[in-house]
C-alpha positions as CSV (number, residue, x, y, z in Angstrom):
1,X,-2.9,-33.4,-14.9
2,X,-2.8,-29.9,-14.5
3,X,-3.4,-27.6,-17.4
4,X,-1.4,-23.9,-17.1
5,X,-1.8,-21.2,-19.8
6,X,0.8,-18.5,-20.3
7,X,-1.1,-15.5,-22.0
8,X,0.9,-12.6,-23.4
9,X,-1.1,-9.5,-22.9
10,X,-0.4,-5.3,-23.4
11,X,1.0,-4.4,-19.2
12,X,2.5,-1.7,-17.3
13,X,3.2,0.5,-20.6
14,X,4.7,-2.6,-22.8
15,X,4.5,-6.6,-23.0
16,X,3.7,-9.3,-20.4
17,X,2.6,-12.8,-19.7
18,X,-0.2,-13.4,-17.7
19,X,-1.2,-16.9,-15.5
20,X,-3.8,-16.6,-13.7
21,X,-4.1,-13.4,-12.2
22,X,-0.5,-12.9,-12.0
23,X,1.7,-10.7,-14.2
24,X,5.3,-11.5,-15.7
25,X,7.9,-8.6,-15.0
26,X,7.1,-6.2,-17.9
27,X,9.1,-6.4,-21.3
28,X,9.7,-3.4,-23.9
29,X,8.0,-5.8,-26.5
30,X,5.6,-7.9,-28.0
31,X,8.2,-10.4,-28.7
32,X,10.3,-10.7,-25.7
33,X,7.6,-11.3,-23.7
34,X,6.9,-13.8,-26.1
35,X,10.1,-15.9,-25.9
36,X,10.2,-15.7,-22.1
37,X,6.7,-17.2,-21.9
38,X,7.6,-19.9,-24.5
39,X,11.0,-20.2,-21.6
40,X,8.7,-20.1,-18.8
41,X,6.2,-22.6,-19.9
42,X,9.0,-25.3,-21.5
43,X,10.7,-24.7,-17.9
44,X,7.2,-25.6,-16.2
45,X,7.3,-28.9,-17.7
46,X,10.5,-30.1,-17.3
47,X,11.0,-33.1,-14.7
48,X,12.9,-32.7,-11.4
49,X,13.4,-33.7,-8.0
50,X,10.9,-34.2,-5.7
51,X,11.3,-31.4,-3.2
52,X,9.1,-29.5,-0.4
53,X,7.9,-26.3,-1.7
54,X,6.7,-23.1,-0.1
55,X,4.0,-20.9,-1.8
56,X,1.4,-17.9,-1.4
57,X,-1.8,-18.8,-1.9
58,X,-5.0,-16.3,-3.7
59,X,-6.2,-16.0,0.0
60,X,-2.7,-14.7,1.4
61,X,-2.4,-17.5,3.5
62,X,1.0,-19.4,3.0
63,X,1.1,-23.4,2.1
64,X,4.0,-26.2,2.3
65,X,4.0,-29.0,0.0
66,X,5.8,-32.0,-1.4
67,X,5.9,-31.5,-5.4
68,X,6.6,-35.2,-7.0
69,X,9.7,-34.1,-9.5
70,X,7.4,-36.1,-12.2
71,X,4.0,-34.4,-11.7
72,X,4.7,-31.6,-14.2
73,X,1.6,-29.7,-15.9
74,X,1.0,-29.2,-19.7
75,X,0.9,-25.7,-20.8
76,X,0.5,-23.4,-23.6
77,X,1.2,-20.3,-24.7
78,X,-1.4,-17.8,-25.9
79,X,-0.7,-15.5,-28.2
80,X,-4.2,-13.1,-29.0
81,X,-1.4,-10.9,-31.2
């Protein structure tokens, strides 16, 4: 099982959540940022369909997959505030 933390950290002159090495859009607070992670990381876990997927990987080089609708990671939000 795959473990995914959403961190919420100071970006782009106001508030954003951070996975990986890859920034949210940027919110005008604290708390916003906040309750989109808490979105973002209760949407990450939901169950779905099993469908092919198309993403960017760190090297630039583009992947296809099949994602199983029931392979969802845990996550958690961290909040350093």
């Amino acid at each position: 099982m795959t473990d995914i933390t959403y961190s919420i950290v100071e970006h782009d002159g106001g508030w954003a959540y951070k996975v990986g090495d890859t920034f949210s859009e940027t919110f005008p607070s604290h708390d916003a940022a906040l309750a989109a992670a808490r979105r973002a990381a209760d949407e990450q876990e939901q169950p779905g369909e099993t469908e092919g997927i198309v993403y960017e990987d760190k090297n630039a080089v583009w992947r296809q997959e099949l994602s199983s609708g029931d392979d969802r990671p845990t996550t958690h939000v961290e909040d350093t505030k």
